[in-house]
C-alpha positions in Angstrom: 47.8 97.5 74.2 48.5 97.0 77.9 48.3 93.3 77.7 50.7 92.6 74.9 52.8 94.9 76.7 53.0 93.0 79.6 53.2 89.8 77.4 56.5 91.1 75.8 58.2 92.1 79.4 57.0 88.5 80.8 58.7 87.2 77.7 61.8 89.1 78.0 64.2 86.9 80.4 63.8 84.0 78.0 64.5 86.5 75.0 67.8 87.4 77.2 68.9 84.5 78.0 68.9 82.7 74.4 71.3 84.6 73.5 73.4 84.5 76.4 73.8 80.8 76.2 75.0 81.3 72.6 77.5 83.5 73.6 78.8 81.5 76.6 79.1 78.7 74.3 81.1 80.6 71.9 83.4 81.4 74.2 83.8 77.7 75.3 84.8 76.8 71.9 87.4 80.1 71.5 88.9 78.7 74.9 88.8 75.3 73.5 90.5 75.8 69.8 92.7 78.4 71.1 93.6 77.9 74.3 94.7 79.9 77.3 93.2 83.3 76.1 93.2 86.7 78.0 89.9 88.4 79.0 90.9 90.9 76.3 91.6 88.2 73.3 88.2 86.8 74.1 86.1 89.9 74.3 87.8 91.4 70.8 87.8 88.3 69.0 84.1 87.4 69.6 83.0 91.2 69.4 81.2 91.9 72.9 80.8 94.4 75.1 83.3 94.4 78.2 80.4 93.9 80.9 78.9 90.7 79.1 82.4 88.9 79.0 82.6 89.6 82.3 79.0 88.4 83.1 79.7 85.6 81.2 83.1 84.7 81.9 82.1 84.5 86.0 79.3 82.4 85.2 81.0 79.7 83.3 84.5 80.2 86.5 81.2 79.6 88.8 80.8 76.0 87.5 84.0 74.8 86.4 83.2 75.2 82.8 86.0 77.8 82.4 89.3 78.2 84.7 91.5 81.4 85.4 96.0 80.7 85.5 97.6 82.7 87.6 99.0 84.8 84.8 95.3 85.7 84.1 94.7 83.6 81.2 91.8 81.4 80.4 91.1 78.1 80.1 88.8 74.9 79.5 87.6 74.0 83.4 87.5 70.3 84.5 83.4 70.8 84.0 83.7 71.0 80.2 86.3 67.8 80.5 84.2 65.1 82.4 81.3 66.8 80.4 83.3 65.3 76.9 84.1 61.9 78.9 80.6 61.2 79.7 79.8 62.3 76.0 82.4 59.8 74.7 81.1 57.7 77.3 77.5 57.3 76.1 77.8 57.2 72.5 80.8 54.5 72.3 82.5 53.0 75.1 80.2 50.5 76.4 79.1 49.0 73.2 82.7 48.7 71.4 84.1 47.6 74.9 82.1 44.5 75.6 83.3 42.1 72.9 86.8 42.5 75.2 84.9 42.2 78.3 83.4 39.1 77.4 86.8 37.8 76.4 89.0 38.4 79.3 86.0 37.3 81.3 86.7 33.9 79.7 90.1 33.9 79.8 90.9 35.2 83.0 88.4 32.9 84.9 87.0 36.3 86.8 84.4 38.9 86.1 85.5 41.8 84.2 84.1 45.5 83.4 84.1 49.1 82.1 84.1 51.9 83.9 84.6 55.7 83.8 84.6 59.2 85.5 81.2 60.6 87.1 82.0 62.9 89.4 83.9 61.5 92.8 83.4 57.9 91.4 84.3 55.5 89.1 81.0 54.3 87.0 80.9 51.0 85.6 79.5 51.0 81.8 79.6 47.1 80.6 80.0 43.8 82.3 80.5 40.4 81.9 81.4 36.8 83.4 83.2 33.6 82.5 81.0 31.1 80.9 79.7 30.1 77.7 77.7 33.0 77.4 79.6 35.4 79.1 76.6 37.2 80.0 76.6 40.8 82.3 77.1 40.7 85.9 74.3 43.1 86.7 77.0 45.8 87.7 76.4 48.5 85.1 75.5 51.5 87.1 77.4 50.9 89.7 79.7 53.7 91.6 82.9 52.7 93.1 84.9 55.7 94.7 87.6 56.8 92.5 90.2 56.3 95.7 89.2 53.1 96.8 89.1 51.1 93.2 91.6 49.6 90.9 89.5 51.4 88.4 89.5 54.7 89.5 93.1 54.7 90.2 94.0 53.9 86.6 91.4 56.7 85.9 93.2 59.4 88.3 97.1 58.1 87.6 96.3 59.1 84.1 94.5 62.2 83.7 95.7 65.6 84.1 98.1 66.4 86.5 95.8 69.7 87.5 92.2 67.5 87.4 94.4 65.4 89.4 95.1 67.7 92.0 91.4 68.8 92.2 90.1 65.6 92.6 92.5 64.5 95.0 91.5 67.8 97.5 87.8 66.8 96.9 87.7 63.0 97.7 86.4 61.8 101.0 89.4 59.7 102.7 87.3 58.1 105.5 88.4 54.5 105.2 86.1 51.7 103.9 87.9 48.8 104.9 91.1 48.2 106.9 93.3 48.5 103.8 92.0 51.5 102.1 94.6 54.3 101.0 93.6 57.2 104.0 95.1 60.2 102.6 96.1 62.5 99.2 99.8 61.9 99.7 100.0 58.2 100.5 96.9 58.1 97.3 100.2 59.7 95.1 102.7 57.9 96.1 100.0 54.8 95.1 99.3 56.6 91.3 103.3 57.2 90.9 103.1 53.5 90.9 100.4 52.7 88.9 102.1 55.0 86.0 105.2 53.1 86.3 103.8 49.5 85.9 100.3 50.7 83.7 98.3 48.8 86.0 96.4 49.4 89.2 96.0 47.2 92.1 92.6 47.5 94.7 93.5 44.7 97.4 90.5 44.7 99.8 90.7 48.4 99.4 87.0 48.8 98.6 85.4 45.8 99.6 86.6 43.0 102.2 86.2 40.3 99.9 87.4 41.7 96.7 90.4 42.7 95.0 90.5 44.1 91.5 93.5 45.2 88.8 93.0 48.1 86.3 94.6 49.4 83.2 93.7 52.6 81.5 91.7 53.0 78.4 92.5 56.1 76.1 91.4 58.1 73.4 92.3 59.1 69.9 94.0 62.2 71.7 95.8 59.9 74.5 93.3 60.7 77.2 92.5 58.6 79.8 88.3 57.8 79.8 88.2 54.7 81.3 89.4 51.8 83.0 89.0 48.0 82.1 89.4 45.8 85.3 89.2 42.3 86.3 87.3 41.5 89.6 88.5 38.9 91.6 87.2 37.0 95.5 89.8 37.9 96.9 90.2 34.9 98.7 90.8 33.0 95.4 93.4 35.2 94.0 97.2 35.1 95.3 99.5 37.8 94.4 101.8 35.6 92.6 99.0 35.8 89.9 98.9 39.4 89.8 101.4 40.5 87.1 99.6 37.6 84.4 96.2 39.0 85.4 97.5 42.5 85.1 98.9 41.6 81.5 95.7 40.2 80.3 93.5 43.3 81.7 96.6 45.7 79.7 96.3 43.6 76.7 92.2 44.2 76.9 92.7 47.6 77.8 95.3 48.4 74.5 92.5 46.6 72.4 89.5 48.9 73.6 92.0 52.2 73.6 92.7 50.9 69.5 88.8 50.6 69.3 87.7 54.0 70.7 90.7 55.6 68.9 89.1 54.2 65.5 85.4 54.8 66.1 
């Protein structure tokens, strides 16, 4: 009798915490459907006692899963969003992008690749080269900053304006190379301009050698969750060829937006 009453107490956190999860994930998808909820609206509408809403609420604020307005309302943290990104990311990005890759690879004369949020940085998902066979660089995998490449300055200039903000107060700014952006406010005035025009511009700003233009890829809901670029040797590019390289990475980019949009 003693020993299957200790089994049952050793047993109990997992029995606790089952649950739990369930109804954190419940309210995730209240937040989610219904947006900007009040402690109250959530605790009624999924039937809980006031302590475990509270509990629960704090745990999800604690990682960015959940986010509190000023007016007290609830809502959808940047967690829960780069979470669905890397989800879109993994099932269908890479595969239904590299058909265009391999194309603007050939046509630009330049390397070209995929790449979306993970965290601080820009990840590249697909790559290819110009050539017959318009094979992979070997870059998939690779993290790029989000404030020192094209790519991830078409990925900040287009998401939300309040992700924005956070990932903008969260960057290192320590400079990589003589021409990288050094602050938040001369990083906005740079994103201003990449909305106007739909294209972004790295000049030697992560890498001596290289410079790289970016347009935004988006999804059936218009959000931005990735970036197609082109990436040039610097020393072979001039700016005179910019807007024409910009169009065909646009033109790429429009194509693989239509293709995620559809999948």
């Amino acid at each position: 009798m003693v020993r299957e009453e200790t089994k049952e107490t050793a047993a109990s956190p997992r029995a606790v915490a089952v649950p739990s999860l369930r109804k954190a994930i419940l309210i995730l998808d209240l937040i989610g459907r219904r947006g900007r909820l009040t402690f109250s609206t959530i605790q009624k509408t999924l039937d809980l006692p006031k302590s475990t809403t509270h509990q629960l609420l704090k745990a999800l604020a604690d990682i960015s899963a959940v986010q509190v307005h000023a007016d007290g309302r609830f809502v959808l943290g940047p967690k829960i969003c780069e979470l669905g990104v890397l989800g879109i990311r993994q099932r269908t990005i890479d595969n239904l992008s590299l058909k265009y890759l391999e194309s603007l690879a050939v046509q630009s004369g330049f390397p070209s690749e995929i790449a979306t949020f993970e965290g601080r940085n820009a990840v590249v998902l697909a790559s290819a080269r110009p050539g017959d066979d318009a094979r992979s660089t070997g870059c998939e995998g690779r993290r790029w900053p989000l404030n020192r490449a094209a790519t991830g300055k078409a990925l900040l200039a287009f998401l939300d304006e309040a992700d924005r903000k956070r990932l903008l107060a969260d960057l290192d700014w320590t400079k990589t190379t003589p021409r990288s952006i050094g602050s938040p406010d001369a990083m906005r005035r740079e994103l201003d301009l990449v909305r106007q025009r739909g294209w972004a511009l790295d000049e030697r700003e992560a890498v001596d050698d290289t410079s790289c233009i970016a347009a935004p890829v988006f999804d059936r809901r218009n959000r931005v969750v990735a970036a197609i670029a082109t990436v040039c040797q610097a020393d072979l590019i001039r700016p005179e060829r910019y807007e024409a390289l910009a169009e065909m990475v646009r033109t790429t980019a429009s194509a693989v937006s239509q293709a995620v949009q559809e999948a």
